[in-house]
N, C-alpha and C positions, 0 to 999 in steps of 0.2 A: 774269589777267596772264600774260604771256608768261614760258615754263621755259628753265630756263640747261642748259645740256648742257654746256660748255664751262669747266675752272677754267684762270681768268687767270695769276694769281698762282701756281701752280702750273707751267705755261706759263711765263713768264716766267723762274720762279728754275730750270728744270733746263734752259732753249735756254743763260741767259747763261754757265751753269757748262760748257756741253758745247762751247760756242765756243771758250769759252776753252784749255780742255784740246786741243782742234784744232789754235790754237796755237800752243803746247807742242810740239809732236808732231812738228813738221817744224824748228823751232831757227831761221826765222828768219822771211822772209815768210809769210801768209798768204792769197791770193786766194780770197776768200766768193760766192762769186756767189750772191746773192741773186731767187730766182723768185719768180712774182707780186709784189705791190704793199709798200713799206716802210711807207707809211700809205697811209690811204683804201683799208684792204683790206677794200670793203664784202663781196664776194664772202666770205671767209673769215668776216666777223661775221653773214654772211645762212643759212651752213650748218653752224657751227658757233656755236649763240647764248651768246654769252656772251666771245665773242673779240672783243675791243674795233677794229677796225678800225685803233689806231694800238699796238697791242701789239706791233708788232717795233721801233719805232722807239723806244719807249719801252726795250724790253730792249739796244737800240742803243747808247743814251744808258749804261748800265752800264760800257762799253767806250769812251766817247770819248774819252780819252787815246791809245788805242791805235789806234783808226779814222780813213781815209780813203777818202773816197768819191768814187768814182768813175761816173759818169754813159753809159751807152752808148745810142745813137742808130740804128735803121737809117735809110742815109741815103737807101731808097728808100721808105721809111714820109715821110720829110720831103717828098720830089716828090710823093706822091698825097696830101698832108694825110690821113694816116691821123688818125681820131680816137676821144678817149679815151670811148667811149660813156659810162661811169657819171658824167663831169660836163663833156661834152659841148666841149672843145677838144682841141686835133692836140697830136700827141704834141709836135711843136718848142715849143710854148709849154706843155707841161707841164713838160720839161726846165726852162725858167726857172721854175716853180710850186716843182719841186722843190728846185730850188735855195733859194730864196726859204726854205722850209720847213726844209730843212735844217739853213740858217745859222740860222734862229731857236730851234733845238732846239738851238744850240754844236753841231756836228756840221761836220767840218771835209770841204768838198767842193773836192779837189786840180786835176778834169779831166772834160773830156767826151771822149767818142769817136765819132766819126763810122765807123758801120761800114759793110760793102760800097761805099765810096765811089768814085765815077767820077769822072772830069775831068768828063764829060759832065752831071753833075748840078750843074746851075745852081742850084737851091732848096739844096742841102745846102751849096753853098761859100757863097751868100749868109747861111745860117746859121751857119758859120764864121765870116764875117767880125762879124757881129752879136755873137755870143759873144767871142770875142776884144775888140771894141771896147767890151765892158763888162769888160773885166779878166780872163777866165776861159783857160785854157789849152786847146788841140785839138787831137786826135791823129786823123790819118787810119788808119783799117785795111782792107782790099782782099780783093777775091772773090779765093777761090782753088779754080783749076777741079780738079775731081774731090771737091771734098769734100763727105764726109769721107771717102772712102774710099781714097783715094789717100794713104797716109799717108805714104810717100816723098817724095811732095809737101810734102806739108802740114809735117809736120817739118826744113824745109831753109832758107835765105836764100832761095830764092823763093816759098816758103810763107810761114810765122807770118815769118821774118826780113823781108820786104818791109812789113812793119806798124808802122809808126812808134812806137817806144819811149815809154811811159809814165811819165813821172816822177814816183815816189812817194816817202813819207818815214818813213811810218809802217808798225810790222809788221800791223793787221789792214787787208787793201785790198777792201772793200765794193764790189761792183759788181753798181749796179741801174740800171733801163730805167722806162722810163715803161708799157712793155708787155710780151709773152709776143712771140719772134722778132726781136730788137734784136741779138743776138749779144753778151752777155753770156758766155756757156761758150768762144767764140773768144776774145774778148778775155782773157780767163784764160790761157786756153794756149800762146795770142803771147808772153802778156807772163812766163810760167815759161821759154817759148825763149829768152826775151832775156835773164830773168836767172842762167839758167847760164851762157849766156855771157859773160856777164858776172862769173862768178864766185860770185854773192849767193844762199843758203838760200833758196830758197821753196817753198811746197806748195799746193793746190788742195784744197779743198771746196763741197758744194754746200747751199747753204738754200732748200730749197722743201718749203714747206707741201703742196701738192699734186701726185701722188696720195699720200696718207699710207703710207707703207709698211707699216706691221704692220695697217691694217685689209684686208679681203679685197676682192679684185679688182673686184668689184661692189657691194661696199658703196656706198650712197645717196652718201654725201660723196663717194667716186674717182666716181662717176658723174657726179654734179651737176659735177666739175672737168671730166671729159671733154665735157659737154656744153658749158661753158663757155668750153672752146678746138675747139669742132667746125670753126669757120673757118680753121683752122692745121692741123688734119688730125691731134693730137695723141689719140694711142690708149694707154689704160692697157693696162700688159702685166705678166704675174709675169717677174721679172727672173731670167734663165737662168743668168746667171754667179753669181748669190747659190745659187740650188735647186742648183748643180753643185758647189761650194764648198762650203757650207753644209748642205746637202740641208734651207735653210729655204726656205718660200715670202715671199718681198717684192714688194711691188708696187712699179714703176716705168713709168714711159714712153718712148715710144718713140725719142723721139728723144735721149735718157741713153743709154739702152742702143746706139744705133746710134754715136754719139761715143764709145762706154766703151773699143774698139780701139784709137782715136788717142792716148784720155788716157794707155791704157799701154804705147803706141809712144814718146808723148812721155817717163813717167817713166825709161822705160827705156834710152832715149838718153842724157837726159841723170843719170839718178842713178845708174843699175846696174841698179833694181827697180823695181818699182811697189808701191808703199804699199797698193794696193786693188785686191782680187780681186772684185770687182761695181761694179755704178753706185750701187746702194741703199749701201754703204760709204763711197763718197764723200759722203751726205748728214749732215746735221746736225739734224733734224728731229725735234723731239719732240713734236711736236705729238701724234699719235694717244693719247701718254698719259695728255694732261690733257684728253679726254672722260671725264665723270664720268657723264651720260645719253646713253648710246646711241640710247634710243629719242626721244629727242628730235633731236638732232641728224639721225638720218635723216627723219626726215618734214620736218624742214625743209631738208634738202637735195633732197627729193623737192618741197618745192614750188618751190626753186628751177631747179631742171630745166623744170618747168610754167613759169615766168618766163622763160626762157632762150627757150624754145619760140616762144612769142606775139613777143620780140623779133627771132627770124631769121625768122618771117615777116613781123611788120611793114618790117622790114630789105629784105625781098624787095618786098615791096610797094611800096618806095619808089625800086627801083630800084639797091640798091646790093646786087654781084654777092661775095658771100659762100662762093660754092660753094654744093652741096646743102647749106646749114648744119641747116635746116629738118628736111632728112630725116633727116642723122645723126642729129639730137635725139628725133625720131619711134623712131626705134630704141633708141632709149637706155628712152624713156618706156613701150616695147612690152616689155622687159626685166623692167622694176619694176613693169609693171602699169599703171601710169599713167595718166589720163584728164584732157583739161585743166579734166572739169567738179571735178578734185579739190581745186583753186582757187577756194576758198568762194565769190568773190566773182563769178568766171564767172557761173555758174548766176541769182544775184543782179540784176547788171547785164544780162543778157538777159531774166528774166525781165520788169524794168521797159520795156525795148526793145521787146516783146511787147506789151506792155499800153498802150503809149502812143506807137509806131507813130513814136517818132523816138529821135535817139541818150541814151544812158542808162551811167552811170557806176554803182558800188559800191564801198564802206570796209569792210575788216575791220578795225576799232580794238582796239586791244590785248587790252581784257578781252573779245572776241572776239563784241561786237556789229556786226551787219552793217548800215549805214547805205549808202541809195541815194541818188539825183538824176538828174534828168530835166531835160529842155530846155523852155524856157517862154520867152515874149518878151522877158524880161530878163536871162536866166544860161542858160548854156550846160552843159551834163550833169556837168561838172567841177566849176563854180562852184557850181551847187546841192548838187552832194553835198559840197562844200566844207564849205558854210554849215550844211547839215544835220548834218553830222558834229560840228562846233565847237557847235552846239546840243544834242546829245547829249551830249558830253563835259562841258557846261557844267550840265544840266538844265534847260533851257530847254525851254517849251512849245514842241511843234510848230506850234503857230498862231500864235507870232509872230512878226513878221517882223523879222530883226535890221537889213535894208535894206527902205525901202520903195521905194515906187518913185517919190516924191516925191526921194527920193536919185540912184535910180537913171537915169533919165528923160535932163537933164541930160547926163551921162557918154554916155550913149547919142547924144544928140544933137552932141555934143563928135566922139564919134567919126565919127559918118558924114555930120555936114554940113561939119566945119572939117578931121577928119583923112585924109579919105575913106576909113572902112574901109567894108569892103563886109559886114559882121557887124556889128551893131549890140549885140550879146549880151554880156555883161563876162565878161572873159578872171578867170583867179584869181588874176591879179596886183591887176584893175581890183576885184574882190571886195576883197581884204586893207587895199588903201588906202581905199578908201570903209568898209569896217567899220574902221579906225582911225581915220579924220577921225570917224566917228558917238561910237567911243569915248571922243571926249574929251568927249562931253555927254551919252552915253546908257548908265549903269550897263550894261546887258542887253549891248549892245554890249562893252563891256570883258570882262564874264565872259567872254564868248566868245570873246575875242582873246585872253585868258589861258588859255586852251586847247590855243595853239598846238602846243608843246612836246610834248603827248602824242600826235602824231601822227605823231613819229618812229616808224619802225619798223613803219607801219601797212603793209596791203595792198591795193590800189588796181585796181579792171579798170574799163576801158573799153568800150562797141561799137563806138567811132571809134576813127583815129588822132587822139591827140592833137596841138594847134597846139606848136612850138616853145617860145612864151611858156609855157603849160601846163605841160609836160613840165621845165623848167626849174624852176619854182615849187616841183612834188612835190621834185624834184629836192633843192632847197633845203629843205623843210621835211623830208625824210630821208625821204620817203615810198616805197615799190616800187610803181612803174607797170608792168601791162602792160595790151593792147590788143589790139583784133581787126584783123587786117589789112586794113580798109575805111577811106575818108577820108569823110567830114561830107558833104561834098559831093561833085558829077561836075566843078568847075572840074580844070585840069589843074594850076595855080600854089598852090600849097599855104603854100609858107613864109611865115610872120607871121599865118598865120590866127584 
């Protein structure tokens, strides 16, 4: 069984106490900018095991009386449909997911922000209009040339003042992005300009989980983050103004520490002082002290690094221009030692590729049996290790067959004479319904479907990329994909294969 490195509960009771106190501290507003994900933070449950993916939103809910949330957008992420890889739509229809999630948590969401906005961006004002037309409030906010370094700028009516004011209600003002580069830390700072000018108490904090500040600068987990924002250009750094202050070492990044001049150009304008003598002071983060297993948690941040890896170059592979994300990550892995055959399932799934001279899949299943699949004229390298797996988990003999091909046949012929695919092979969607129609009359069948569940959290390699449909499936049953950078075939049209 897989080890917990990570205590929740622990987590939980000393973020909501230190929020709070935050606060306190400034006497009236509060703007939390919230980094990485508020749920569905698989990234954080994948390197720290035992941190629930929806533990900030849960520690959230402690505070909902006091919380308003607020939504930011880059609105040039909305013209290239950036999208949210870990469950595969663009960040504009994750805004409405989020939303959606939010209200069913009682958590009360005040506004959106459309950030970097241009006239010129047609997709972001048609977003605008869509949000609006469902009832939701939008605020424009606008590039401002020089920043951040131009902080004369930046601090003035044609800086943060050109940003269309934010109507809030309540003192804690939660403002999270569907992604990492939304402007989330801008929209903070706007909105402390506007409200001393306006007369009204506010303070600024920062909630990001990653890089954990009190562990060491190359620690497995600050790595495994760095790797994970390699496409943004974001570099763990020991934070100068904490070591010169403090004469402690704090980890932070770089783009904290490059904002950290303006945030105390801004306090200082407008309060007299600045409340904080580093960027790592500005954070709220307690995370680093509820790891109870270190040596847990770094190997599994190191295999998430090896996962990271295989994805910027499948990414490359497919055409979509990431920068060297590939390389940086190669550096990272060259750091720690790292080899991608340290991903049990690598070695596994090529070895089967080897030996049977077409594409070939492998399972790491929890209690840390390694289950293959191979391509055959009825299932596809996915589908068989599918089916092999859910027969292991169940104790099913390997010789028998949960589909025959009496079942399978049929579907096959469904697909490529009536549907015209050009793969006659069942995808592991066309696997789950045909083993659930067999379920309902074939005990063997059921055990096996009752399987399902324990394949959260498994780890999964490829030799192909996988089809779309595929990818989607793991997706859903919680599973960690990665893949070798080659497609099944030499067609050039890949999508829905």
């Amino acid at each position: 069984m897989k080890k917990t490195g990570f205590d929740s509960a622990k987590y939980l009771s000393m973020q909501s106490d230190y929020i709070a106190k935050r606060i306190k501290q400034f006497g009236g507003k509060l703007y939390l900018e919230f980094g990485g994900k508020l749920f569905d933070d698989f990234h954080a449950s994948r390197v720290l095991p035992g941190f629930a993916p929806d533990n900030k939103i849960v520690m959230l809910q402690t505070l909902k009386d006091k919380a308003e949330i607020v939504i930011v957008i880059n609105s040039k992420d909305i013209a290239k449909n950036k999208l949210r890889a870990d469950l595969g739509i663009t960040y504009d229809e994750d805004v409405l997911r989020l939303i959606d999630i939010f209200r069913s948590k009682d958590l009360y969401v005040g506004s959106v922000v459309l950030s970097q906005f241009t006239e010129e961006n047609m997709p972001a004002k048609a977003f605008q209009t869509r949000l609006e037309r469902l009832g939701l409030k939008v605020y424009r906010h606008y590039h401002i040339d020089g920043y951040p370094h131009n902080i004369p700028l930046i601090v003035s009516d044609d800086g943060y003042g050109k940003n269309e004011y934010i109507e809030t209600s309540r003192e804690l003002i939660v403002i999270t992005a569907p992604g990492p580069g939304s402007g989330k830390m801008a929209t903070c700072l706007s909105q402390l300009y506007h409200d001393y000018k306006r007369g009204i108490k506010a303070g600024y904090a920062k909630y990001e989980t990653f890089p954990i500040w009190n562990l060491p600068l190359n620690h497995p987990v600050n790595m495994a983050y760095e790797a994970a924002t390699a496409d943004l250009n974001d570099v763990n750094m020991i934070d100068p103004y904490h070591l010169a202050e403090y004469n402690k070492v704090a980890v932070n990044y770089n783009r904290d520490i490059e904002i950290f001049p303006v945030l105390n150009a801004l306090f200082e304008k407008l309060m007299g002082h600045s409340p904080y003598k580093s960027p790592t002071d500005m954070g709220v983060n307690m995370a680093g002290y509820a790891i109870c297993d270190d040596e847990v948690c770094s190997e599994a941040s190191k295999q998430e690094i090896i996962r990271r890896y295989f994805s910027a170059l499948v990414s490359k592979r497919k055409g979509v221009d990431r920068g060297d994300e590939a390389g940086k990550i190669s550096l990272i892995m060259d750091k720690l030692n790292l080899k991608v055959e340290d991903r049990v399932t690598v070695p596994a799934a090529n070895a089967v590729k080897e030996r049977t001279g077409g594409p070939a899949a492998a399972i790491e299943l929890n209690d840390g049996r390694i289950i293959t699949g191979k391509t055959s004229d009825l299932f596809g390298c996915s589908s068989a290790m599918l089916l092999n797996a859910l027969k292991a988990l169940a104790n099913i003999d390997d010789d028998i067959k949960l589909l025959s091909p009496v079942v399978v046949e049929p579907i096959q012929k469904l697909k490529t004479t009536v549907l015209g695919s050009r793969n006659p092979r069942l995808h592991t969607d066309e696997v789950l319904i045909a083993l659930s129609i067999s379920a309902a009359t074939n005990d063997t069948a059921k055990k096996a479907m009752d399987q399902l569940e324990k394949l959260k959290g498994c780890q999964v390699h490829t030799t192909v990329i996988l089809s779309p449909v595929d990818e989607t499936v793991f997706r859903k049953l919680g599973v960690d994909v990665t893949s070798e950078p080659i497609y099944s075939t030499k067609q050039l049209y890949h999508k829905g294969k």
